[in-house]
C-alpha positions as a printed Julia matrix, in Angstrom:
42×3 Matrix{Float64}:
 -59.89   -2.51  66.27
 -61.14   -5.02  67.38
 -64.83   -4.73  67.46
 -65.41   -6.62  70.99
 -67.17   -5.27  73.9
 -64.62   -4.52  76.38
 -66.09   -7.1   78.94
 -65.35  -10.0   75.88
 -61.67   -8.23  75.52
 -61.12   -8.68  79.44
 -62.22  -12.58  79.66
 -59.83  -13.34  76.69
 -57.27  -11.89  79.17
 -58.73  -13.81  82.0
 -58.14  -16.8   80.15
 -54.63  -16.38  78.49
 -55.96  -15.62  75.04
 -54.69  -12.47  75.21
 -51.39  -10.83  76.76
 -51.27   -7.61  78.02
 -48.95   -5.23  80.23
 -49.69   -2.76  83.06
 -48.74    0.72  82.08
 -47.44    2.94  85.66
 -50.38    3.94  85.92
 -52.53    0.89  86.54
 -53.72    0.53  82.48
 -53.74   -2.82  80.64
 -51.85   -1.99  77.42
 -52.09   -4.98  74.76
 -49.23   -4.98  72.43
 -49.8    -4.93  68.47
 -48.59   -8.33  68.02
 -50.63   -9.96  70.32
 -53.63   -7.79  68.76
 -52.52   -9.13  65.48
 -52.12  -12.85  66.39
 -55.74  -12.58  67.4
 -57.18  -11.43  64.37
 -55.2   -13.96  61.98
 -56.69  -16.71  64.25
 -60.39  -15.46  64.32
């Protein structure tokens, strides 16, 4: 959706950019808003 390299996705994490949550079993799962408040800033 995005169209980043999941390395890029992953440092916007590291640096607060982007919020995520750990699923049960150990997955980072980014929520749509968050997904969408990225794209209306880029």
């Amino acid at each position: 959706m995005l169209g980043l390299h999941y390395f890029s996705v992953y440092r916007l994490i590291q640096r607060g950019k982007l919020k995520v949550c750990r699923a049960l079993c150990g997955k980072l799962l980014v929520p749509r808003a968050e997904l969408l408040k990225l794209l209306k800033t880029e």
